[in-house]
N, C-alpha and C positions, 0 to 999 in steps of 0.2 A: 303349704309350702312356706309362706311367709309367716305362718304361727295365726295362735288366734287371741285376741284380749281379751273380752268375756265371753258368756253364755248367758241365754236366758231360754227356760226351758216352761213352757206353757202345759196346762193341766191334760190340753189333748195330745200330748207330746211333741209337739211343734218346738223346737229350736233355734233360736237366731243367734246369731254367732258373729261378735266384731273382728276382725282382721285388721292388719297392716297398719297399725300404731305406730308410729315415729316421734321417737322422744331423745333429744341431745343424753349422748352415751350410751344408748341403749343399738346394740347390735342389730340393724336392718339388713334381710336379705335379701331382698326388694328394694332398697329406697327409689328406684322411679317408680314402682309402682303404688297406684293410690290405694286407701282402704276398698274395705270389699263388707260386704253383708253377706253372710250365707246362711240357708234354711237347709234343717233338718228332720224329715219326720223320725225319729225314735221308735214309731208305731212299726216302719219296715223290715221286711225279712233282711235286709241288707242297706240299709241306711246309709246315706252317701250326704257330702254339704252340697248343694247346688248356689250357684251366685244368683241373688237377687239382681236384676233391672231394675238400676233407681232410675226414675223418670226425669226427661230434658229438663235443661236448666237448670242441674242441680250441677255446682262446682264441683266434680271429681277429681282434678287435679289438686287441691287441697283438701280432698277427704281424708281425714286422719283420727279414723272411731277410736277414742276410749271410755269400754263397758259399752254399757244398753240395757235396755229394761222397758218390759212391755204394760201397752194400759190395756185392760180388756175391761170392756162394758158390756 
């Protein structure tokens, strides 16, 4: 709804996805709402973003992801 800012797409098709970037001049269709993380498996007959639960105590009213990039060990 609100667009997405990047992707990052993992070897077992796993997905994560930033959202809801707010940057001066840049067209928000959301602005109260904060960013978002969303996973997608790829691997699905029908593949849909579901929203991560970021865990308490993380400040979501100023979450504003720009990009992402995962570490796998």
């Amino acid at each position: 709804e609100a667009g997405s800012e990047d992707i990052d797409i993992l070897s077992n098709g796993l997905a994560f996805i930033s959202s809801g970037l707010k940057y001066p001049g840049l067209k928000s269709f959301a602005p109260d709402k904060p960013g978002e993380i969303f996973l997608m498996d790829l691997n699905s007959n029908n593949p849909r973003a579901v929203e991560l639960r970021i865990s308490r105590g993380f400040d979501l009213a100023s979450f504003n992801p720009h990009g992402i990039s995962t570490y796998v060990d």
